[in-house]
BAFI-478616 format. One record per residue (C-alpha): x, y, z; residue number from 0. Coordinates in Angstrom, 3 decimals, padded with zeros to 6 digits, m for minus. Layout:
N
<atom px="X" py="Y" pz="Z" i="NUM"/>
...
//
This chain:
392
<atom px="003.167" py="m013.450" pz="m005.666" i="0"/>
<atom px="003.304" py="m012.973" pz="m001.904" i="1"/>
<atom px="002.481" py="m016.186" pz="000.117" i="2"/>
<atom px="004.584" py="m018.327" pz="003.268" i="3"/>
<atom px="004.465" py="m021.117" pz="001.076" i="4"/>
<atom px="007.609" py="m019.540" pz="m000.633" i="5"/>
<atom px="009.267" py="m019.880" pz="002.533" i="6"/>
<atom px="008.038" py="m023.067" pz="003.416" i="7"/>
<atom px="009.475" py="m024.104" pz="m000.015" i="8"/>
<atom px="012.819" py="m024.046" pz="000.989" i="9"/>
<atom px="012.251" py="m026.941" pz="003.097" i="10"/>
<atom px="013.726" py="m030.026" pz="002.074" i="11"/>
<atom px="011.109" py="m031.648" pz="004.079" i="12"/>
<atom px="008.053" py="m029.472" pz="003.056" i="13"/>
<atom px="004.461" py="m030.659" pz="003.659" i="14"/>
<atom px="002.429" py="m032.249" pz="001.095" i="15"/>
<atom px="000.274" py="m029.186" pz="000.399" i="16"/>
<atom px="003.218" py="m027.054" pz="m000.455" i="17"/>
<atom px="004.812" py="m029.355" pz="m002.558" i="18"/>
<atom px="001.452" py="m029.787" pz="m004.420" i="19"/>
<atom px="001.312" py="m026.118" pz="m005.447" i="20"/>
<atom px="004.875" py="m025.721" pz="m005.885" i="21"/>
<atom px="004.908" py="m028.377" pz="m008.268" i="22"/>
<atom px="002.087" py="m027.626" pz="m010.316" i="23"/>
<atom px="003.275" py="m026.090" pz="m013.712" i="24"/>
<atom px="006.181" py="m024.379" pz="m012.140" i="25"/>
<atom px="006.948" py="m022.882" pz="m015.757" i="26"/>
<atom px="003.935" py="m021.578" pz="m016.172" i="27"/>
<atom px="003.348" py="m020.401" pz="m012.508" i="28"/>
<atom px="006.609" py="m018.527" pz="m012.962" i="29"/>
<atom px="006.040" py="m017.078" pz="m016.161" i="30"/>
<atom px="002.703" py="m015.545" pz="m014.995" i="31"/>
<atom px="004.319" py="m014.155" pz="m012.098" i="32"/>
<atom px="006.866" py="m012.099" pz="m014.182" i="33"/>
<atom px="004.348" py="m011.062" pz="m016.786" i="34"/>
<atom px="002.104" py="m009.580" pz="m014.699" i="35"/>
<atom px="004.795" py="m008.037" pz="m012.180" i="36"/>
<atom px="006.412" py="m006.932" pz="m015.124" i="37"/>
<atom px="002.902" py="m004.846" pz="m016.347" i="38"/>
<atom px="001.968" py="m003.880" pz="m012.922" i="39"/>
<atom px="005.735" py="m002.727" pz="m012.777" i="40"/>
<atom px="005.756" py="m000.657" pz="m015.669" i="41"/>
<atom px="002.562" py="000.969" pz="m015.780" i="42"/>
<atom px="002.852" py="001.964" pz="m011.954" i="43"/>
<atom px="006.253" py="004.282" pz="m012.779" i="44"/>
<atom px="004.312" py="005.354" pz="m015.778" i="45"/>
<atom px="001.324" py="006.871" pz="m013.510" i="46"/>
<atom px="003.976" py="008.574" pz="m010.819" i="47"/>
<atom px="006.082" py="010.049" pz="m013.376" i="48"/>
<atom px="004.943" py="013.535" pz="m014.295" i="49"/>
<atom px="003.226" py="014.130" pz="m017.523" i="50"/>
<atom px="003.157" py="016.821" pz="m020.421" i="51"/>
<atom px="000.814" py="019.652" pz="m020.017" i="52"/>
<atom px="m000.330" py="018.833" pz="m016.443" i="53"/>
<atom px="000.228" py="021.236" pz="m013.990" i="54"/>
<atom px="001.709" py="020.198" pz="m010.832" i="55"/>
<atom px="m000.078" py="019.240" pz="m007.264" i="56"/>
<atom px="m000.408" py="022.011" pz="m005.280" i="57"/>
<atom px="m001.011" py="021.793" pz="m001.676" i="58"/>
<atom px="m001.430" py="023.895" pz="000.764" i="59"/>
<atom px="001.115" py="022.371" pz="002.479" i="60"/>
<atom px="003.423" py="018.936" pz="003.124" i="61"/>
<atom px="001.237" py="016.200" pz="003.593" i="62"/>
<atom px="001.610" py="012.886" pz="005.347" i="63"/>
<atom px="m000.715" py="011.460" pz="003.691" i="64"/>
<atom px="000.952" py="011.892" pz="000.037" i="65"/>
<atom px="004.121" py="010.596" pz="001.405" i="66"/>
<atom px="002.482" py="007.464" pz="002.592" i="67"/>
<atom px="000.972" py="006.829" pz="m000.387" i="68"/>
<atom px="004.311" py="007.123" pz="m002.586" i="69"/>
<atom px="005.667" py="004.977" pz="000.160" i="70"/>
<atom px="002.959" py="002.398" pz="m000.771" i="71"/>
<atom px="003.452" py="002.718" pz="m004.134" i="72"/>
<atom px="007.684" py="002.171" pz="m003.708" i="73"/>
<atom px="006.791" py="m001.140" pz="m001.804" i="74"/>
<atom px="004.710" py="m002.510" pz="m004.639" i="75"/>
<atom px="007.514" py="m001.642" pz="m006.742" i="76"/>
<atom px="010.271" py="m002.852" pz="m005.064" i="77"/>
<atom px="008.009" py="m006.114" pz="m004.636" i="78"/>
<atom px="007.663" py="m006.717" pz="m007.766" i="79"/>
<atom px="011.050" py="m006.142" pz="m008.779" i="80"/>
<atom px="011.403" py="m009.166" pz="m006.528" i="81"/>
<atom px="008.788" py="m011.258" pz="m007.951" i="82"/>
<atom px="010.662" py="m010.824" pz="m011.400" i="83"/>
<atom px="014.023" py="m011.647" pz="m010.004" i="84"/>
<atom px="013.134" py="m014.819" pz="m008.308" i="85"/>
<atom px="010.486" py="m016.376" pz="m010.921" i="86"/>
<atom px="013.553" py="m015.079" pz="m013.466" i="87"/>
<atom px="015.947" py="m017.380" pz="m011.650" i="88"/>
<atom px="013.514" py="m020.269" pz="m011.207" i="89"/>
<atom px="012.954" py="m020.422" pz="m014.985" i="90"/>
<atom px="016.476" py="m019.755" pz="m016.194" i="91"/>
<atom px="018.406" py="m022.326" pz="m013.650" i="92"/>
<atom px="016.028" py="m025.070" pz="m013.005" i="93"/>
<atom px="019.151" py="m027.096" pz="m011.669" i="94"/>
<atom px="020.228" py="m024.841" pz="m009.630" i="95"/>
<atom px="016.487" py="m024.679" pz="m007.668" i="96"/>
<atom px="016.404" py="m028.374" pz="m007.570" i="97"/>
<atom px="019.301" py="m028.642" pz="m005.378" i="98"/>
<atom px="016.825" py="m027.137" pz="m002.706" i="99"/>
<atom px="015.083" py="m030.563" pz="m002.478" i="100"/>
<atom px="018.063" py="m032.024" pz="m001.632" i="101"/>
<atom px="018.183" py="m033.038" pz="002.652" i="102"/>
<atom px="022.099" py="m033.044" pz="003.091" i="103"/>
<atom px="023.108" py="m031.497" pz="000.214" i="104"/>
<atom px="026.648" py="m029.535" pz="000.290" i="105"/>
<atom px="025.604" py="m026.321" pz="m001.731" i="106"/>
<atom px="023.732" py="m023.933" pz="000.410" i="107"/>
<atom px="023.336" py="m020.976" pz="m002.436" i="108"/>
<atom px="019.780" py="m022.995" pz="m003.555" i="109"/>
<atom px="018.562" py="m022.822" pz="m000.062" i="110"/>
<atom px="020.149" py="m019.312" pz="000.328" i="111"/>
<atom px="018.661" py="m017.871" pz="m003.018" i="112"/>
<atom px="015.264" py="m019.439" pz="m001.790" i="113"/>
<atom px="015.108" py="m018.012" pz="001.675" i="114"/>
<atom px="016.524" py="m014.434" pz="000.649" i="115"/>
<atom px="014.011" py="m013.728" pz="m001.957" i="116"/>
<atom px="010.968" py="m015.376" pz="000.029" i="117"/>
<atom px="012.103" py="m012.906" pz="002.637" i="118"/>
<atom px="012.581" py="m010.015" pz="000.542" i="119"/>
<atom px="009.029" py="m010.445" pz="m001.406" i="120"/>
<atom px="007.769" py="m011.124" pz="001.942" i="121"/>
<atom px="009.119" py="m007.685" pz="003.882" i="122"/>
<atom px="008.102" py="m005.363" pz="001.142" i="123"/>
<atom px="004.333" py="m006.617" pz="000.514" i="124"/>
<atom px="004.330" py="m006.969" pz="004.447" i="125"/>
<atom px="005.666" py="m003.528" pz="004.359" i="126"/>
<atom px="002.983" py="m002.067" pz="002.126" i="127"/>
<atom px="000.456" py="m003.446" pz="004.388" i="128"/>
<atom px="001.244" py="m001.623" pz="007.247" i="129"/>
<atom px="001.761" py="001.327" pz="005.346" i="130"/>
<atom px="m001.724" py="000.928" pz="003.933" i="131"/>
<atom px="m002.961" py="000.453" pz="007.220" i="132"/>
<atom px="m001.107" py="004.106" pz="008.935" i="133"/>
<atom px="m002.678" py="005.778" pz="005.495" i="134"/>
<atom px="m005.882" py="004.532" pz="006.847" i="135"/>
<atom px="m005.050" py="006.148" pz="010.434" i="136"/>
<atom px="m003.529" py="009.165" pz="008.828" i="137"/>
<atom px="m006.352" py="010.386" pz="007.047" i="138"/>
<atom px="m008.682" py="009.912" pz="009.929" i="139"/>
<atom px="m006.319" py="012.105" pz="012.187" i="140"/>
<atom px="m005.406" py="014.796" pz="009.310" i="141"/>
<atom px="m009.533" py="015.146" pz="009.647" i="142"/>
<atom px="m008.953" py="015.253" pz="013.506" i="143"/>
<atom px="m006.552" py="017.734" pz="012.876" i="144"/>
<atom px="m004.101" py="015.672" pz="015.228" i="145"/>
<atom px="m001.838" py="014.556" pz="012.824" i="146"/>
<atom px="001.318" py="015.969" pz="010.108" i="147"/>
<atom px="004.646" py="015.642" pz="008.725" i="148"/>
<atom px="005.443" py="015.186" pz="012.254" i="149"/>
<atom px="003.750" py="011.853" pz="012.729" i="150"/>
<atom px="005.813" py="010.386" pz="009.918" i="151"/>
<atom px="008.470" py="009.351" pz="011.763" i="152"/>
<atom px="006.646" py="007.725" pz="013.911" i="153"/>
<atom px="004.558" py="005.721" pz="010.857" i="154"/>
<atom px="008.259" py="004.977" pz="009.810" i="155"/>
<atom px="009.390" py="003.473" pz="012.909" i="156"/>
<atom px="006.114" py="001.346" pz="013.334" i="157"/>
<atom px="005.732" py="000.313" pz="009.775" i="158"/>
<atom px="009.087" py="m000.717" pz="009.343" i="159"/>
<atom px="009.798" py="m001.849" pz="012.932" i="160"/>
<atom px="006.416" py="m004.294" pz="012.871" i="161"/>
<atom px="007.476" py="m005.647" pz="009.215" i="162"/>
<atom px="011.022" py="m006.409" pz="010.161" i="163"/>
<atom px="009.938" py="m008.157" pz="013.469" i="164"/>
<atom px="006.953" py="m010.337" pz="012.380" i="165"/>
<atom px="009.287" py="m011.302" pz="009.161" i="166"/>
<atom px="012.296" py="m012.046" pz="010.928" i="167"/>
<atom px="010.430" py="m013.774" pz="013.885" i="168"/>
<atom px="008.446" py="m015.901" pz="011.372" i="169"/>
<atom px="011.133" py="m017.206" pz="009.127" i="170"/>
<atom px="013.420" py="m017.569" pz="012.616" i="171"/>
<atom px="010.126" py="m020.059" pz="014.222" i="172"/>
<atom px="009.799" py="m022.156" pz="011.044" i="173"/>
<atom px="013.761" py="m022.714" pz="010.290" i="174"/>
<atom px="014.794" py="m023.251" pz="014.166" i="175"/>
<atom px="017.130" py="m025.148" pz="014.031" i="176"/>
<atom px="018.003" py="m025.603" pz="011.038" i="177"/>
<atom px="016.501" py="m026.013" pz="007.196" i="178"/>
<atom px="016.811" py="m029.360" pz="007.280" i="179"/>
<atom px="014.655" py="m029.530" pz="010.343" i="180"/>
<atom px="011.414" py="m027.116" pz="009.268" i="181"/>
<atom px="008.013" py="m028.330" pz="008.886" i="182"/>
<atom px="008.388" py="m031.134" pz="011.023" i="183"/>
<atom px="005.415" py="m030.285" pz="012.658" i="184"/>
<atom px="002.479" py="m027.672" pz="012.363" i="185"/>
<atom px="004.127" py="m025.887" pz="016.062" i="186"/>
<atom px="006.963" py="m024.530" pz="013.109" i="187"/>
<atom px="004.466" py="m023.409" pz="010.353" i="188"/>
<atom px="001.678" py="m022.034" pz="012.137" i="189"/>
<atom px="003.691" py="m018.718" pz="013.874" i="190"/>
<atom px="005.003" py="m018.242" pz="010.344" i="191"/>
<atom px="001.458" py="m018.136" pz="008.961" i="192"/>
<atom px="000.423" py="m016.144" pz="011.914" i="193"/>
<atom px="002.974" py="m013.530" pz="011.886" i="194"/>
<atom px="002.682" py="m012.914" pz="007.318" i="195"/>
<atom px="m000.950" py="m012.481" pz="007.752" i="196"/>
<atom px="m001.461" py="m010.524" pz="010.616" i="197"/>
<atom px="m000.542" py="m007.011" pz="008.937" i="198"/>
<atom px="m002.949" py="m008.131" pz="006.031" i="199"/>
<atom px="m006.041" py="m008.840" pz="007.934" i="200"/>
<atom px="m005.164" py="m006.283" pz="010.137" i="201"/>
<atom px="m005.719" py="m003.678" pz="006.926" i="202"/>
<atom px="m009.183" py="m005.901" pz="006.073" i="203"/>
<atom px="m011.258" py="m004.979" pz="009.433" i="204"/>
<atom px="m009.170" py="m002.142" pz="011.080" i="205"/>
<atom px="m009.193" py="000.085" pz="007.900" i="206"/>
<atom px="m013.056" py="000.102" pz="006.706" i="207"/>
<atom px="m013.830" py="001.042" pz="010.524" i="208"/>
<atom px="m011.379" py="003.692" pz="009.893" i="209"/>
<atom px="m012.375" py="005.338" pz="006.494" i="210"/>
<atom px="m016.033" py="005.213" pz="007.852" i="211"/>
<atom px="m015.056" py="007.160" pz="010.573" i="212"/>
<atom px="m013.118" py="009.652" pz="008.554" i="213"/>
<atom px="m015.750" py="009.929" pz="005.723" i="214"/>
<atom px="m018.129" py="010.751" pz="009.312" i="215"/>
<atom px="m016.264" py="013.776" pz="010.076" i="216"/>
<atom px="m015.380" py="014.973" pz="006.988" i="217"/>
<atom px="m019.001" py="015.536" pz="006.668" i="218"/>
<atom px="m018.881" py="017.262" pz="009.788" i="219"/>
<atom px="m016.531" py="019.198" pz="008.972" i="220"/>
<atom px="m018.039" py="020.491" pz="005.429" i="221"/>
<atom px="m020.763" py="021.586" pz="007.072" i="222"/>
<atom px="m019.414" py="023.498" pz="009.641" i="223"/>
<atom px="m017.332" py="025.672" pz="007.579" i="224"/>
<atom px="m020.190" py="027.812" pz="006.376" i="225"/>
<atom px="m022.896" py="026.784" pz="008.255" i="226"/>
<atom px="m024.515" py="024.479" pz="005.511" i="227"/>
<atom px="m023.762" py="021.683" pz="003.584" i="228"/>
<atom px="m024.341" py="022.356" pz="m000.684" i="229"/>
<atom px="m024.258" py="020.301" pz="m003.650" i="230"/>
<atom px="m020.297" py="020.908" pz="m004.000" i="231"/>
<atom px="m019.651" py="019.931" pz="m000.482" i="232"/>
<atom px="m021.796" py="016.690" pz="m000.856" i="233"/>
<atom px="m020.356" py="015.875" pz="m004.031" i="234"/>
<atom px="m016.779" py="016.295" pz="m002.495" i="235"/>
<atom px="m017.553" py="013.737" pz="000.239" i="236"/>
<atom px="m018.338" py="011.377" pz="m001.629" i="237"/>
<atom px="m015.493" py="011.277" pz="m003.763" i="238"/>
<atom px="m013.452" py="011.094" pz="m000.714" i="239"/>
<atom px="m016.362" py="008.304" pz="000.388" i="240"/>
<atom px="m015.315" py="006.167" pz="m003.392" i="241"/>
<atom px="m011.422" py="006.852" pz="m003.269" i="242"/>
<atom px="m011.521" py="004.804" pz="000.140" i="243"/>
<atom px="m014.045" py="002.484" pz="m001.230" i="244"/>
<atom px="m011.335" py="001.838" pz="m004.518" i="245"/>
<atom px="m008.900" py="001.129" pz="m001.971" i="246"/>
<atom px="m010.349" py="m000.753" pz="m000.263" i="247"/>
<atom px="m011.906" py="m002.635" pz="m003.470" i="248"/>
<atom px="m008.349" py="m003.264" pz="m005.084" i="249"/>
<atom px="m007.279" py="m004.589" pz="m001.837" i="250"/>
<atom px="m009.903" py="m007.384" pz="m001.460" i="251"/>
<atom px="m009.198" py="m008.318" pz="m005.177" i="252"/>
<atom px="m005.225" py="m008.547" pz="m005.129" i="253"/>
<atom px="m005.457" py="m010.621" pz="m001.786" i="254"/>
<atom px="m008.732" py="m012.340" pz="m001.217" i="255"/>
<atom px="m007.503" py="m015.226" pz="m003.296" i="256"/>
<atom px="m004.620" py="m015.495" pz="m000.882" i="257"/>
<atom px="m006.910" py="m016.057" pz="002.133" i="258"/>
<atom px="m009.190" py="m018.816" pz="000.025" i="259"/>
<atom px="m005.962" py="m020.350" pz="m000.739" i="260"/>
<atom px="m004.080" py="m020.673" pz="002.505" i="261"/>
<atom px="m007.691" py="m021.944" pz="004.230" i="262"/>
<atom px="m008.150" py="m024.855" pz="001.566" i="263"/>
<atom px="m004.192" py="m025.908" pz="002.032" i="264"/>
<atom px="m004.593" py="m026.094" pz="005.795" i="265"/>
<atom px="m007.456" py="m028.067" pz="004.914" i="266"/>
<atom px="m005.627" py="m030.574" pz="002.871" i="267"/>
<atom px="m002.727" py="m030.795" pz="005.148" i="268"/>
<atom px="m004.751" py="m031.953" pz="007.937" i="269"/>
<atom px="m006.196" py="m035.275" pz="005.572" i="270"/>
<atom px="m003.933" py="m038.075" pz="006.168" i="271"/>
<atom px="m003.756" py="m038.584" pz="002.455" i="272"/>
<atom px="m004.570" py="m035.517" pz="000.015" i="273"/>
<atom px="m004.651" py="m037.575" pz="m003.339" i="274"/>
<atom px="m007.667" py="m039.134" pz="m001.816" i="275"/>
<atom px="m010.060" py="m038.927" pz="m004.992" i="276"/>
<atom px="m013.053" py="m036.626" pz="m002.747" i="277"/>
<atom px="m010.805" py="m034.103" pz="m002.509" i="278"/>
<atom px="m010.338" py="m033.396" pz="m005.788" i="279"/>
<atom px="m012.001" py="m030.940" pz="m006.145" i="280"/>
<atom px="m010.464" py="m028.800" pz="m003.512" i="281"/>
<atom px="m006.879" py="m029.519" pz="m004.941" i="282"/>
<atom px="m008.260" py="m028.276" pz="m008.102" i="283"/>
<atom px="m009.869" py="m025.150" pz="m006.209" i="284"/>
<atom px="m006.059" py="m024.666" pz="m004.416" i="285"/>
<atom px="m004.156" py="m025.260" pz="m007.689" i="286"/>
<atom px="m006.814" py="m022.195" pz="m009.466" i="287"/>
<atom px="m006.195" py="m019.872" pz="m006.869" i="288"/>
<atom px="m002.726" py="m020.230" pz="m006.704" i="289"/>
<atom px="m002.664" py="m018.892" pz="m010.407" i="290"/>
<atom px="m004.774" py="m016.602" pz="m009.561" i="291"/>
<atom px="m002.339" py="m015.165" pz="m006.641" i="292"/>
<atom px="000.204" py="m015.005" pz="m009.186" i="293"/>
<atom px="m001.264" py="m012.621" pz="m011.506" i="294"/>
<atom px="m003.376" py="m010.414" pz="m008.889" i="295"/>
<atom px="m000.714" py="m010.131" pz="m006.246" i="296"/>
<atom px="002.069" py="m007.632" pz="m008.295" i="297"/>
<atom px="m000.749" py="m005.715" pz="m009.939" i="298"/>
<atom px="m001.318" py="m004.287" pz="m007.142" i="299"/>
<atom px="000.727" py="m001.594" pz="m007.131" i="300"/>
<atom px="m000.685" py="m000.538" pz="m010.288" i="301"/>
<atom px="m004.143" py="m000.939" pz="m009.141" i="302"/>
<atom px="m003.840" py="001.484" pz="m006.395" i="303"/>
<atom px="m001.994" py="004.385" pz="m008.414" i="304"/>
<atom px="m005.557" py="003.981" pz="m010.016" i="305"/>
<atom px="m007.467" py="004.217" pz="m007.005" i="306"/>
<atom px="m005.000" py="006.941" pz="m005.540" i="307"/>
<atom px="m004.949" py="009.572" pz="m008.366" i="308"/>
<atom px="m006.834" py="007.846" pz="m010.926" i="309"/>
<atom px="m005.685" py="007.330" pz="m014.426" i="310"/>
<atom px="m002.905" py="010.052" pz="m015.286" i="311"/>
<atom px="m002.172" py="009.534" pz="m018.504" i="312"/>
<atom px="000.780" py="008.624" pz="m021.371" i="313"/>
<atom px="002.450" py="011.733" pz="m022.004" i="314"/>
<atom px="005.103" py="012.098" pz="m019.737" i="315"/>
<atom px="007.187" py="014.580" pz="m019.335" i="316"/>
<atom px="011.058" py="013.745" pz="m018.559" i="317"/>
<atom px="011.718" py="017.431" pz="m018.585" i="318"/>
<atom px="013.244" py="019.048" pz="m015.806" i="319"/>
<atom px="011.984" py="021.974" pz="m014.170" i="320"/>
<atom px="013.239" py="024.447" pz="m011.475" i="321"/>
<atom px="010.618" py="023.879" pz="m008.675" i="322"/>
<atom px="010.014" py="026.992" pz="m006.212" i="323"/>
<atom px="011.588" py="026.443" pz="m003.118" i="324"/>
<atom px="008.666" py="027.648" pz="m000.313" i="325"/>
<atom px="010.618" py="029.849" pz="001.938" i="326"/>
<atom px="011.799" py="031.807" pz="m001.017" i="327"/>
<atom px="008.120" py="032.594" pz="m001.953" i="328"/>
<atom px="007.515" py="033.198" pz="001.864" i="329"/>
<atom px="010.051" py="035.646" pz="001.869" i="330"/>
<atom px="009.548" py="037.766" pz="m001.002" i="331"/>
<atom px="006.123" py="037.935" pz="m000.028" i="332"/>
<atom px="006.962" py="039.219" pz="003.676" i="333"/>
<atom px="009.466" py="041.590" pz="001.891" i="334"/>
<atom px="006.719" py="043.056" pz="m000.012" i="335"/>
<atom px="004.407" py="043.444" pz="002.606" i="336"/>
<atom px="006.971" py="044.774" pz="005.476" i="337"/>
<atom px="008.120" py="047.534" pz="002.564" i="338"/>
<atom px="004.694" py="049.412" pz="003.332" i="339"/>
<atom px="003.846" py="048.628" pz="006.560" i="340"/>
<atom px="000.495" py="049.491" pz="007.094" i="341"/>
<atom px="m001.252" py="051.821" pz="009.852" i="342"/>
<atom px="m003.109" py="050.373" pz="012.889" i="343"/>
<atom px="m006.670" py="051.570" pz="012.570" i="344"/>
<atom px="m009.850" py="051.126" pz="014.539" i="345"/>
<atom px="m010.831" py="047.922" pz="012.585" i="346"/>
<atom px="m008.008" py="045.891" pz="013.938" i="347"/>
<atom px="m009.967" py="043.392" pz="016.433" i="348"/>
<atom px="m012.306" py="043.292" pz="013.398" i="349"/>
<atom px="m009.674" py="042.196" pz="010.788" i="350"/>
<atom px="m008.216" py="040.086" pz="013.624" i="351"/>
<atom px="m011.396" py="038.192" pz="014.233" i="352"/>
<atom px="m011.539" py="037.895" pz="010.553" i="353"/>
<atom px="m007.590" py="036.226" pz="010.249" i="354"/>
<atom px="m009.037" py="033.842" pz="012.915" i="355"/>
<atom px="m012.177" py="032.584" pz="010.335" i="356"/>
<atom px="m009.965" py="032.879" pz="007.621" i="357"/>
<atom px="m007.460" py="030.615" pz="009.445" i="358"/>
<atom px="m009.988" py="027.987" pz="010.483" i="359"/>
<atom px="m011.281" py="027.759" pz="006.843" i="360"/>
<atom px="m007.872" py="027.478" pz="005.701" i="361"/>
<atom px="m007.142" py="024.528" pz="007.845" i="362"/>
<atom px="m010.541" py="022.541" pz="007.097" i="363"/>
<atom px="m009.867" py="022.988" pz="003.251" i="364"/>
<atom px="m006.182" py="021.859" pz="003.987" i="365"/>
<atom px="m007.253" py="018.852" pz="006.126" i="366"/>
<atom px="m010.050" py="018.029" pz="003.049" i="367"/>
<atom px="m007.637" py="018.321" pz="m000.046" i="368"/>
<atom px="m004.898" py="016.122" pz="001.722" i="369"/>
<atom px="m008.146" py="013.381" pz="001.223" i="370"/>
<atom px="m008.836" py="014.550" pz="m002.118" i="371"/>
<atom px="m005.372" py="014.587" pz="m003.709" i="372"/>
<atom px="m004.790" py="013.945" pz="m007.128" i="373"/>
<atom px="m008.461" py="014.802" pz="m008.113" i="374"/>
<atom px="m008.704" py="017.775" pz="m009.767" i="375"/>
<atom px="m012.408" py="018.516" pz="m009.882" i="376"/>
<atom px="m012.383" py="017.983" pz="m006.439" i="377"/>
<atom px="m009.772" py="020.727" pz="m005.743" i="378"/>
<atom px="m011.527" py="023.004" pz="m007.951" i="379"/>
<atom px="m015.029" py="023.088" pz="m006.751" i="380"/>
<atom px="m012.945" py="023.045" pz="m002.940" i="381"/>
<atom px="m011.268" py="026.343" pz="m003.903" i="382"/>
<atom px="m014.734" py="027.711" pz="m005.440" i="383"/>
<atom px="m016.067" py="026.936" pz="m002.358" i="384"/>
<atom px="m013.572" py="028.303" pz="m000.187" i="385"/>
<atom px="m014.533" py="031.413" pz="001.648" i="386"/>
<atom px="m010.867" py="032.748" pz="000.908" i="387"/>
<atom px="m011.859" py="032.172" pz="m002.895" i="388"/>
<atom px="m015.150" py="034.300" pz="m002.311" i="389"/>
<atom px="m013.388" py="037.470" pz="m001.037" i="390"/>
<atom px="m015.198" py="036.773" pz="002.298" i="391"/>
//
């Protein structure tokens, strides 16, 4: 699971709230962790890998919107990969983690171990969150048509950027100066809290507002492309409407507990005594959804390959295939048409004004399938709908 307290771990001197969680059931905690980053691991390469008999996504063109959301799905992955790693470690060297509690111990590969994979579990999730967040802005500017492959570069350098800075500022405020030194007050702790949860509550009020918007003018835009708004274009805005609702769903659920969590140990750490028998039940409340962290945070990543494309099947398909590059297409099909060239008529500002419909449509249906990827019935009753598909 994803939480500061990993960080705040490698403390010798850790508060008492952290070293109540830490130290409840370790082997079990750990053991959770890798079973369900393990599943959640496994299952998400199974729904990106392609599979038998399915015919590939076509889009009308790149979209930045796909990219981000394989860039998503590589975070959760990488993640977990982490999660596995370090809960693997814990379990098989139990020695070799205890020398972390140790103030002026010699060995500084416990401490090392501890602070590297905090950091890398950290990055990654904090990474995804961002990521999750531009998807968010993406879709509401591929709608705008104000956004493209272009703007991915610039997704890069703020996602990345913004993770690497809040991480490395974070860890930098609650080790200064030294390990042996952290968490001698709340002024070290508190930035570090600040800066991990910032990207994640940034994604739990800035993205709703978004989607809401974008669901807003996809509407708009289904109804202007022919001048009224049928069954098929109502019934395709509303499965754009429910694949940002999943998202947003399988967001609350993977990280809600983390919230509850870091709320009722900021609670405890401010009682001067936290064994004090009235708050028992909140150490049993903190201790519940700590376990509960540890089995919703990796599944994540499998949880939104379901709300992305939905459920894609076993068979997969580990053949390789020759894909068609696009220019080559392009080109035989401007070879083709150049062979005959055909004679300027009278109807020319006719066909002309006719390209320039066309176009439009082409770049509303483009702008509405980059929402709608991975469903097919919604890019079926799109291209039914289409006036290109009508002969118009």
């Amino acid at each position: 699971m994803a939480s500061p307290r990993l960080e705040t771990y490698c403390c010798p001197n850790r508060d008492a709230a952290t070293q109540l969680v830490m130290n409840f059931q370790p082997e079990v905690f750990c053991g959770v962790c890798i079973g369900s980053a393990s599943v959640s691991l496994l299952l998400t390469i199974l729904q990106l890998l392609p599979k038998k008999g399915q015919s590939p996504r076509k889009m009308p063109k790149a979209s930045s919107s796909s990219t981000i959301l394989l860039l998503i799905s590589i975070c959760d992955i990488l993640g977990g990969l982490g999660m596995i790693f370090r809960s693997s470690v814990w379990l098989g060297f139990p020695g070799f983690i205890a020398n972390i509690s140790v103030v002026n111990g010699t060995d500084v590969w416990p401490s090392t171990f501890c602070v590297g994979s905090a950091m890398w579990i950290q990055l990654l999730y904090s990474a995804g969150f961002w990521w999750l967040f531009c998807y968010a802005v993406d879709s509401y500017l591929v709608v705008r048509r104000s956004a493209g492959l272009s703007t991915i570069v610039l997704y890069h350098m703020m996602t990345w950027g913004l993770a690497v800075l809040l991480c490395v500022e974070g860890i930098a405020l609650l080790y200064y100066p030294s390990l042996s030194s952290c968490e001698n007050g709340l002024e070290h702790a508190i930035p570090h809290y600040i800066t991990t949860y910032v990207p994640l509550l940034l994604v739990l009020v800035a993205n709703p507002i978004l989607f809401r918007r974008t669901v807003t003018a996809v509407a708009s835009l289904l109804k202007g492309r022919q001048g009224i708004y049928t069954e098929n274009e109502r019934r395709l805005g509303t499965e754009i409407q429910m694949r940002f609702f999943k998202i947003m769903l399988v967001f609350v659920i993977c990280w809600s507990s983390n919230i509850i969590n870091e709320t009722l140990l900021f609670y405890l750490e401010m009682q001067p005594d936290i064994n004090e028998m009235p708050l028992k039940n909140i150490r049993s409340a903190a201790l519940i959804t700590w376990i509960i962290m540890g089995v919703l945070n990796p599944m994540q990543g499998f949880l939104f390959t379901l709300a992305f494309y939905g459920w894609t099947g076993w068979r997969v398909d580990l053949k390789w295939r020759k894909r068609e590059i696009p220019w080559e297409s392009m080109s035989s099909s401007t070879v083709g048409e150049n062979a005959y060239p055909s004679p300027v008529n009278y109807q020319s500002n006719l066909h002309d004004s006719k390209k320039i419909s066309t176009t439009d449509s082409q770049q509303t249906d483009e702008a509405i399938s980059m929402l709608s990827e991975g469903n097919t019935s919604s890019d079926e009753r799109l291209t039914r709908s289409s006036p290109i598909y009508q002969g118009w």
